[in-house]
Structure formats: structure tokens, C-alpha cells
Kinemage of the C-alpha trace (Angstrom):
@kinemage 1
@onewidth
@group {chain A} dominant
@subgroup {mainchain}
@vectorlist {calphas} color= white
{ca unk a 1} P 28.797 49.948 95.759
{ca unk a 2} L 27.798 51.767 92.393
{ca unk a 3} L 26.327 50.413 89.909
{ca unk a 4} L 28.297 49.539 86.825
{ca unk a 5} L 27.855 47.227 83.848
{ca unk a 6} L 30.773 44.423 85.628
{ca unk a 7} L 28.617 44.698 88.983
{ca unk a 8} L 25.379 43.953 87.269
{ca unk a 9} L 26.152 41.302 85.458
{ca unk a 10} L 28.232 39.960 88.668
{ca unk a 11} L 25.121 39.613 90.328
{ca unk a 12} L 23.268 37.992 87.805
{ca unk a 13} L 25.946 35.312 87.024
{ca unk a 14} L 26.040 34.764 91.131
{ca unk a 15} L 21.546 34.348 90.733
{ca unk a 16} L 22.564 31.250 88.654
{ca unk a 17} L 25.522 29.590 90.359
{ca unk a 18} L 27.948 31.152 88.442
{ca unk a 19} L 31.055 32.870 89.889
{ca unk a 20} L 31.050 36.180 89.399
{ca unk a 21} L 33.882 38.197 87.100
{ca unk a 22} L 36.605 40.613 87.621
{ca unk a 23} L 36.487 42.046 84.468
{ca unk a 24} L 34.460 41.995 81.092
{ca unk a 25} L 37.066 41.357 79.280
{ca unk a 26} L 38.886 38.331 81.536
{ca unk a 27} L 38.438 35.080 79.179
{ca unk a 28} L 36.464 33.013 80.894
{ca unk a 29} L 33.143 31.922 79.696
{ca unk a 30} L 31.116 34.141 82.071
{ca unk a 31} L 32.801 36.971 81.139
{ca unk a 32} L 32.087 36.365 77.128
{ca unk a 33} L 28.680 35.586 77.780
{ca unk a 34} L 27.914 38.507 79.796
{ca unk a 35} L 30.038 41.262 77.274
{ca unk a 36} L 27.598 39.667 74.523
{ca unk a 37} L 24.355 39.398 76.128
{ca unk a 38} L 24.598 42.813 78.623
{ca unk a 39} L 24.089 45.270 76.466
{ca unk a 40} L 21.301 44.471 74.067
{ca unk a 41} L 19.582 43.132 76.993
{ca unk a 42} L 20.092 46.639 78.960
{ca unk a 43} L 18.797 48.507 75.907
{ca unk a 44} L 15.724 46.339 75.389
{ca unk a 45} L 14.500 46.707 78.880
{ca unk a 46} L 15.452 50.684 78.749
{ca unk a 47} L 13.047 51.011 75.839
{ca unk a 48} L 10.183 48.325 76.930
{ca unk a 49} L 8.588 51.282 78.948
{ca unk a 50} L 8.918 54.857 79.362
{ca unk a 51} L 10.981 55.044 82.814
{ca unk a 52} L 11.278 58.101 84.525
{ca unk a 53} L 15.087 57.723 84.936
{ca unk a 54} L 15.467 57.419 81.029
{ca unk a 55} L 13.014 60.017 79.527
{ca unk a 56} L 14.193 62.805 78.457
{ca unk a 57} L 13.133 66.125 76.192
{ca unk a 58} L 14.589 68.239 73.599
{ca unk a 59} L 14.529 70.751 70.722
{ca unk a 60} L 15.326 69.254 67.458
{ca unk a 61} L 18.375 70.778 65.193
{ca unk a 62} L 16.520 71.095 61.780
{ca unk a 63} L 18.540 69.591 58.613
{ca unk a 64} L 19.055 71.439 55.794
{ca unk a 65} L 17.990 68.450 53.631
{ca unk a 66} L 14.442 67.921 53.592
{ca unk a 67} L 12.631 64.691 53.132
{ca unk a 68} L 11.346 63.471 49.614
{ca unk a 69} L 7.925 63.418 50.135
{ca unk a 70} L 5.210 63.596 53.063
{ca unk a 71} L 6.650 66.174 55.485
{ca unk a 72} L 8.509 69.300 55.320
{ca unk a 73} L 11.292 69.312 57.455
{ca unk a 74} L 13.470 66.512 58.579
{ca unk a 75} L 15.334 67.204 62.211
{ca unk a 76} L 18.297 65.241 63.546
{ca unk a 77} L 17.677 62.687 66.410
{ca unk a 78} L 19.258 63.075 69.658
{ca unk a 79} L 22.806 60.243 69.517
{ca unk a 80} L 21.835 58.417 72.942
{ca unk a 81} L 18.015 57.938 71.704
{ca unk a 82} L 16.828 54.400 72.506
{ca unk a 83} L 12.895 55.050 71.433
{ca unk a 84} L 10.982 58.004 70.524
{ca unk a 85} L 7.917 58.408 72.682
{ca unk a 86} L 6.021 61.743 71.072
{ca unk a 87} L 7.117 64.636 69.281
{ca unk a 88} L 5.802 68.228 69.519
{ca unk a 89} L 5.873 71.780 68.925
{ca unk a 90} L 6.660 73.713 71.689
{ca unk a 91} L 5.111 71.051 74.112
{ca unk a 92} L 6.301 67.358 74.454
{ca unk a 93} L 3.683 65.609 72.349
{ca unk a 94} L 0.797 66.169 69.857
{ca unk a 95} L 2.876 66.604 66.740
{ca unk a 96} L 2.924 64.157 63.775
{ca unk a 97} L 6.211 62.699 62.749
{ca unk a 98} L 7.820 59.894 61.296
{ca unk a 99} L 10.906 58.546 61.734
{ca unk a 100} L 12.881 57.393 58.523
{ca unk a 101} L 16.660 57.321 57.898
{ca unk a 102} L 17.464 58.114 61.297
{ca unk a 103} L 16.058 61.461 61.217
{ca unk a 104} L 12.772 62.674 62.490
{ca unk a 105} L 10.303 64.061 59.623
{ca unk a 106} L 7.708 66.148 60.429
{ca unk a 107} L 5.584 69.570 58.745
{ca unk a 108} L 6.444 71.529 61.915
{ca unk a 109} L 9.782 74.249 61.469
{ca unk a 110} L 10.205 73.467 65.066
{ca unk a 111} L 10.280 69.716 67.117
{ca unk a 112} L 10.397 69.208 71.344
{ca unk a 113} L 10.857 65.547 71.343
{ca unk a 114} L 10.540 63.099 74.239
{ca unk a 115} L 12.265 60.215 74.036
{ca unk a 116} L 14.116 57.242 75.749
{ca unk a 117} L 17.918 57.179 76.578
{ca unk a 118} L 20.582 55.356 77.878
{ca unk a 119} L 21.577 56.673 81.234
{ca unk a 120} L 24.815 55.219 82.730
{ca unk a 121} L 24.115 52.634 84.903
{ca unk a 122} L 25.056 54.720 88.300
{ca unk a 123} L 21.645 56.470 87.522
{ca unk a 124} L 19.586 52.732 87.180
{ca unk a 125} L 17.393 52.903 90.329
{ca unk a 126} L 16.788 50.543 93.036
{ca unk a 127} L 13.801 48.647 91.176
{ca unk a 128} L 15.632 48.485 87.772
{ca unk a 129} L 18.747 46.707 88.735
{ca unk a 130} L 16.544 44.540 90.369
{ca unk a 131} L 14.816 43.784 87.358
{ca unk a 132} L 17.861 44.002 84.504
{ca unk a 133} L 19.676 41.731 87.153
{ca unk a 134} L 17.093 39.111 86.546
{ca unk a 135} L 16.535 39.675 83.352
{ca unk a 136} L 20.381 39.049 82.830
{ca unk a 137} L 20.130 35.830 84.762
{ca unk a 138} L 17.669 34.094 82.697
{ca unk a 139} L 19.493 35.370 79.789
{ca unk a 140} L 22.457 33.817 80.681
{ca unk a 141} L 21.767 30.713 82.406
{ca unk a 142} L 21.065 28.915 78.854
{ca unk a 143} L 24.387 29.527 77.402
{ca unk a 144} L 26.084 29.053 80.765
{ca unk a 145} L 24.455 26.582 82.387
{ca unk a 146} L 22.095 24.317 78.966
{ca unk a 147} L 19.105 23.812 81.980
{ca unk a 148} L 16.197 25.607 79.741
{ca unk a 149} L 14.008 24.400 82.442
{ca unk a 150} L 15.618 26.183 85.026
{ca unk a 151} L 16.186 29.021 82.410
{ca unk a 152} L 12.594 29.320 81.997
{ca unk a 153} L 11.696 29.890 85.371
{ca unk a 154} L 14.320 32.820 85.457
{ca unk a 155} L 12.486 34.642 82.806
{ca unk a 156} L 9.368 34.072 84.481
{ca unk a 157} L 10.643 35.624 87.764
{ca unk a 158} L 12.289 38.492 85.045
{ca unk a 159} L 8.881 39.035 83.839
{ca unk a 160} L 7.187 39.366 87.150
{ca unk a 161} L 10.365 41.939 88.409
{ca unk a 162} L 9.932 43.774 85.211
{ca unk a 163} L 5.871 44.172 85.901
{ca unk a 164} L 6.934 45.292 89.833
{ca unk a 165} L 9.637 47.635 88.384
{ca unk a 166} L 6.930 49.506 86.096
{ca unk a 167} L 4.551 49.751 88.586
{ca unk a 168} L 6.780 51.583 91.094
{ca unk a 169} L 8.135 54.151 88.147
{ca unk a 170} L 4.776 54.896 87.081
{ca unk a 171} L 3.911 55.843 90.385
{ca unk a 172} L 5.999 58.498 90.471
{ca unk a 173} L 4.530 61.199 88.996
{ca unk a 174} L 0.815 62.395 88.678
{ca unk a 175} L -1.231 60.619 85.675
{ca unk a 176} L -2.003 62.648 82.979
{ca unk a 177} L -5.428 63.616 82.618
{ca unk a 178} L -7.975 63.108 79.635
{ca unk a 179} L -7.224 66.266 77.885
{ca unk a 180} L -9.845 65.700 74.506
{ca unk a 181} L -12.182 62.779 73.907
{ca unk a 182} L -14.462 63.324 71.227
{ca unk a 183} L -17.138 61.235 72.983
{ca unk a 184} L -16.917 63.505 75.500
{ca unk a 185} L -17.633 66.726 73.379
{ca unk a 186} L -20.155 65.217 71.577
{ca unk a 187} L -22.224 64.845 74.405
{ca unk a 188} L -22.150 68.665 75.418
């Protein structure tokens, strides 16, 4: 079955007891709670960590406007952007920049930006439905169910999918190596 916003939150309302919905939009208490509480929880645990499914990279459209003070330019920020992880020019990172307005400031005339997005939810992987599912149950078994007890065990087992779902995206690509460290030069 593909992943989709209904089928996600379907299994997290069936994690707590709940019966699961036909439709966002059916009336019933599930369904309410799970329109509300779905996407800002999706979009917090997209931009908690820098998953390989979600990053992307791109050159910045410069604005015409440029910023009042501190930098030069001022570039327009990709629509889908859920965090900005580095900025650069010509390479992903090692640029400085600010964001302020909704627009990226920086001294560069050029910006390659990598950032977090928000991929449709066909694209989640294996190991992050896992962990949105749970991190959907324990966010709706308070409204839903008023046991904070049992609540709070649910975001303790979100927690520990969330640390398991991390560790398997970071392992899958090679770690970056130690490029500069001035302790390192210093010593010769």
C-alpha cells in the first residue's frame, strides 16, 4: 500500500485503540484530531535531522532588493524549504548567510544551498513511517484517549524510533571527513 497522509495517521490511530479513518475530512473525532496534529508533527520530525530522503541542493535566484545592512545580496528561498542546513558558493556549504524576511542574505553574488524539504509521503522510507507513525500515536492518544500515562510511554517509544530512524539514515552515506582543524595545522 503507498504511503499517504490518511494511511499514516490510520496506523497510528490503530497503535492506540482507535479505529482507523476513511477520510481526513469524515467528522469524527479521529479524523479532526489527526487533520490538526499530522502535519506540524510531519514537518517537525522532517526538520529534527538532516534525512537523506529530504535534503536537497540548489542555486539561489538573487533579488533585486538587497538587504539593509550586513550582507550584499539577498537570494530567494526555495517554497518547499523546511530548514536550511549550509549555504555555499559553488559547493554546498562554507558560506556565511543569514536568514531574515524569508530570504537568504549573504556577501556572495552566487548561493548553492542545502536544505530540508517536504517530500510527499510516497518517498518517506521504511524507518521514517515507522517513526512519524509513533510519533503520531503519542501525539494523539492525549486528545483521543485523556490517559497521559499511557501517552507518555508513546512518546518514549517515539523517541527511541526516532533515535533508530537516524541511525539507519546516517548510515547511508560515507562520513565526511575533517577537512580543516586549526589544532591540527598548528601542530605542523
Amino acid at each position: 500500500m503507498a504511503l499517504s497522509a490518511l494511511v499514516l495517521c490510520s496506523r497510528a490511530l490503530l497503535k492506540i485503540g482507535a479505529q482507523p479513518i476513511a477520510s481526513l475530512e469524515e467528522g469524527t473525532a479521529e479524523a479532526e484530531v489527526a487533520a490538526n496534529l499530522y502535519p506540524g508533527t510531519r514537518d517537525m520530525l522532517l526538520s529534527c535531522h538532516p534525512w537523506s530522503f529530504a535534503t536537497g541542493q540548489m542555486s539561489l535566484n538573487r533579488l533585486e532588493a538587497v538587504p539593509v545592512a550586513d550582507m550584499a545580496h539577498a537570494f530567494q528561498l526555495p517554497g518547499e524549504l523546511l530548514r536550511v542546513l549550509s549555504a555555499g558558493s559553488g559547493r554546498g556549504r562554507g558560506l556565511p548567510f543569514r536568514i531574515q524576511e524569508g530570504r537568504l542574505h549573504a556577501d556572495a553574488t552566487s548561493v548553492t544551498l542545502t536544505y530540508v524539504f517536504r517530500p510527499a509521503e510516497g518517498e518517506f522510507p521504511p524507518f521514517f513511517a515507522a517513526a512519524l507513525v509513533a510519533r503520531l500515536a503519542a501525539e494523539f492518544c492525549l486528545p483521543l484517549t485523556e490517559n497521559s500515562s499511557r501517552a507518555e510511554m508513546l512518546h518514549r517509544i517515539a523517541e527511541s524510533e526516532l533515535r533508530q530512524a537516524r541511525l539507519v539514515d546516517s548510515q547511508q552515506a560515507t562520513p565526511r571527513g575533517i577537512e580543516s582543524f586549526p589544532l591540527l595545522s598548528v601542530r605542523g
